[in-house]
C-alpha positions as CSV (number, residue, x, y, z in Angstrom):
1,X,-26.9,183.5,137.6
2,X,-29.8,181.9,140.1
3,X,-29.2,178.3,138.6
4,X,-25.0,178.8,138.9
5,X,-25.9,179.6,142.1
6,X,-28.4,176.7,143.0
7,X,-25.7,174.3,141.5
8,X,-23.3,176.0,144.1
9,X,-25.7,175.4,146.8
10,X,-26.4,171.6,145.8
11,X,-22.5,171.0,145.4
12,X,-21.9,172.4,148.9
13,X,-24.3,170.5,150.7
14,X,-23.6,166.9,149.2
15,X,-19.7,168.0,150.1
16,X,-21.3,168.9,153.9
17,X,-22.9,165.3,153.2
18,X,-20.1,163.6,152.9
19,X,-18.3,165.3,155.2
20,X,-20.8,164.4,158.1
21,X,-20.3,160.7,157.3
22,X,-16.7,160.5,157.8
23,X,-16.9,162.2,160.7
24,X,-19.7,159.6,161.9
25,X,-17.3,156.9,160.2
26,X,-14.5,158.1,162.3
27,X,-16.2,158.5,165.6
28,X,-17.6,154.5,165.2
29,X,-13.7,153.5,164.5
30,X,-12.4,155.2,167.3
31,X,-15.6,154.3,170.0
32,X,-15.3,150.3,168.5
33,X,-11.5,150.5,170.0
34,X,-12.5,151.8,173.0
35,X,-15.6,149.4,173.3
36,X,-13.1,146.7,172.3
37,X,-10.2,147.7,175.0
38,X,-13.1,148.4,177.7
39,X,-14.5,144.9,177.6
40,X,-10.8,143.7,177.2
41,X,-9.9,145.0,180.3
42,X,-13.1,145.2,182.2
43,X,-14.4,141.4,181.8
44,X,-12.3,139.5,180.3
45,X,-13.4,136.2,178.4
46,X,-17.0,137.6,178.0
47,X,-17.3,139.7,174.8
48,X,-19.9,142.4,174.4
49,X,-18.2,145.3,172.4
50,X,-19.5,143.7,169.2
51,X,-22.9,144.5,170.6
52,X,-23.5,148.1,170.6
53,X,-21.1,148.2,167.3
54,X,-23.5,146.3,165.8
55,X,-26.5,148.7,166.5
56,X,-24.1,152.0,165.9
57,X,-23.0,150.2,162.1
58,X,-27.0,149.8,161.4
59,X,-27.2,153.1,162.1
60,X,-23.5,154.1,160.0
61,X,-25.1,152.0,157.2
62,X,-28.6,153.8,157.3
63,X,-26.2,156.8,157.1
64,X,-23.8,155.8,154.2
65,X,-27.0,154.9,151.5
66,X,-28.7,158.0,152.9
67,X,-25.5,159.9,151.3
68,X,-23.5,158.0,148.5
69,X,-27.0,155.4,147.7
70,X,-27.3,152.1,147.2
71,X,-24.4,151.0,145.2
72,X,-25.6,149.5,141.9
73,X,-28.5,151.0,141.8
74,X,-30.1,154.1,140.4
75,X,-29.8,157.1,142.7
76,X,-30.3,160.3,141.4
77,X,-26.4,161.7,141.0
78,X,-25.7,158.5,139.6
79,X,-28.5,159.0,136.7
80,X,-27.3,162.6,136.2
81,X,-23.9,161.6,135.1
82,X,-24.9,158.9,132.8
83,X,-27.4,161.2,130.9
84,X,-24.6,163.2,131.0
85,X,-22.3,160.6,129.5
86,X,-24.8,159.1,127.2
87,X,-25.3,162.9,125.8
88,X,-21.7,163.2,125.6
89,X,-21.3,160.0,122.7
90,X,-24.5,160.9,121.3
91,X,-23.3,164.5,120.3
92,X,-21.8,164.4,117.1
93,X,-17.8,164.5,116.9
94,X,-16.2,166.8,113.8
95,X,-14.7,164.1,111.5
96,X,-10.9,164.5,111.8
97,X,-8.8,164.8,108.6
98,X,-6.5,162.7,107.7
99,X,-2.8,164.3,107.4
100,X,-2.6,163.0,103.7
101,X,-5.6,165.6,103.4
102,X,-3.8,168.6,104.4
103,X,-0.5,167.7,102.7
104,X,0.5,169.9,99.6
105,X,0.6,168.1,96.0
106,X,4.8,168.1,96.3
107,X,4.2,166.5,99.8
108,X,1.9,163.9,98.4
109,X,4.1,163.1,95.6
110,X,7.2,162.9,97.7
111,X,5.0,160.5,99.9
112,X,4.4,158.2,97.2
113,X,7.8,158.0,95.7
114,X,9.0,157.0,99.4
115,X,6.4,154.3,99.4
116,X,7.4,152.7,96.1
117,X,9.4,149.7,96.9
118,X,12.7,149.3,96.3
119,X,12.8,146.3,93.8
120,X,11.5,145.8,90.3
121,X,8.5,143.2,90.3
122,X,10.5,140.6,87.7
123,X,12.6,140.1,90.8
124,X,10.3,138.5,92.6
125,X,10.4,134.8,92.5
């Protein structure tokens, strides 16, 4: 019951994680169109937006590998679920049985009478 529990309690916070980022995500796409329009409007011809955008997306970056990881690389949910995975084809599957297998003898035999082709082998050139 503790470990469902604990599993609960990791799920929710990386769910709190992610949640946190688009809202940091969201907040840097809605202030770069404001920096952008400010500068636009304020001094025209001299561009400075990209300034403090740049320092913010360090920071949105920093952010993003602190939640989802490096991409490509080997962070811990990312080992979890190919363990997981790799487990998964390791386990051994039940052999399936063929339908012939499970047919009844009249089945088969009808099988193989339906199979037979319908020429004689002399007329065959």
């Amino acid at each position: 019951m503790g470990e469902i529990k604990s599993e609960y309690n990791k799920a929710r916070k990386r769910v709190k994680a992610k949640k946190e980022f688009y809202q940091h995500l969201t907040s840097y796409v809605v202030m770069g169109i404001f920096f952008f329009l400010l500068n636009a409007v304020t001094s025209f011809g001299i561009w400075w937006f990209y300034w403090p955008l740049l320092g913010w997306g360090i920071g949105l970056a920093f952010h993003y590998f602190d939640v989802f990881g490096f991409p490509g690389t080997s962070s811990p949910d990312w080992e979890e679920k190919a363990i997981a995975a790799e487990l998964e084809r390791m386990r051994p599957r039940p052999k399936t049985e063929e339908p012939a297998e499970q047919m009844e003898l009249r089945e088969l035999q009808k099988e193989r009478t339906e199979r037979r082709p319908r020429w004689d082998d002399s007329e065959l050139v």
